[in-house]
N, C-alpha and C positions, 0 to 999 in steps of 0.2 A: 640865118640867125640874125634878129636885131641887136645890136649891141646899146646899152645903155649906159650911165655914168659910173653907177655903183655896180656894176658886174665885175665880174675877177675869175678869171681860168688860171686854175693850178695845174702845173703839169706832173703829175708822179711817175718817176723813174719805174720803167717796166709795167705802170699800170696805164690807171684811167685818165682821162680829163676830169678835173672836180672842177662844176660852176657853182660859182655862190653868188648872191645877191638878185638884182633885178636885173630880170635880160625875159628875152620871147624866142623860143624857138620852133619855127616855119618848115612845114612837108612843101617836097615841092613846088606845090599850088599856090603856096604864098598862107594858109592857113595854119594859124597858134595851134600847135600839138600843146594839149592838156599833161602838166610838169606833175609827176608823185608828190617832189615837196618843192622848199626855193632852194636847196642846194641838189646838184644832182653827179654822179659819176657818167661820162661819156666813154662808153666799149670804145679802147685801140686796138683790141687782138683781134676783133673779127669774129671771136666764137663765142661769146656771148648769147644766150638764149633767151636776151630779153631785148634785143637791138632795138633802137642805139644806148641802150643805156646797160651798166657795167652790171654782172651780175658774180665776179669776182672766176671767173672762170680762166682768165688771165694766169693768174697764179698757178691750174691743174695743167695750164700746155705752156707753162714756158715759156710765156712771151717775154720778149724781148726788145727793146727798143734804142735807141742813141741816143746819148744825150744830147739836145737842144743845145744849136749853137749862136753864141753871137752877144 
């Protein structure tokens, strides 16, 4: 991922990563994956059926996560 000036990741308890603003994000190769919209959710549970990105499926298993320290 490029990061840029106005980008901002929210991290929601038990969920997704929410990116909002200007940012690029890169497949392996080094090439821009084409974004839905400019705000997006980032799957943390893994069982998402739309990887990488959240399709709220988090919430039927129970994911769980720690809170962010520091």
């Amino acid at each position: 991922m490029t990061r840029a000036k106005d980008a901002k990741i929210t991290l929601y308890p038990n969920g997704p990563l929410l990116l909002r603003g200007s940012y690029v994000i890169e497949d392996e190769s080094g090439r821009a994956i084409e974004l839905p919209k400019r705000a997006i959710a980032l799957c943390r549970c893994g069982k998402s059926g739309q990887k990488p990105w959240c399709d709220g499926t988090h919430k039927l298993v129970g994911f769980e996560a720690e809170a962010p320290t520091g």
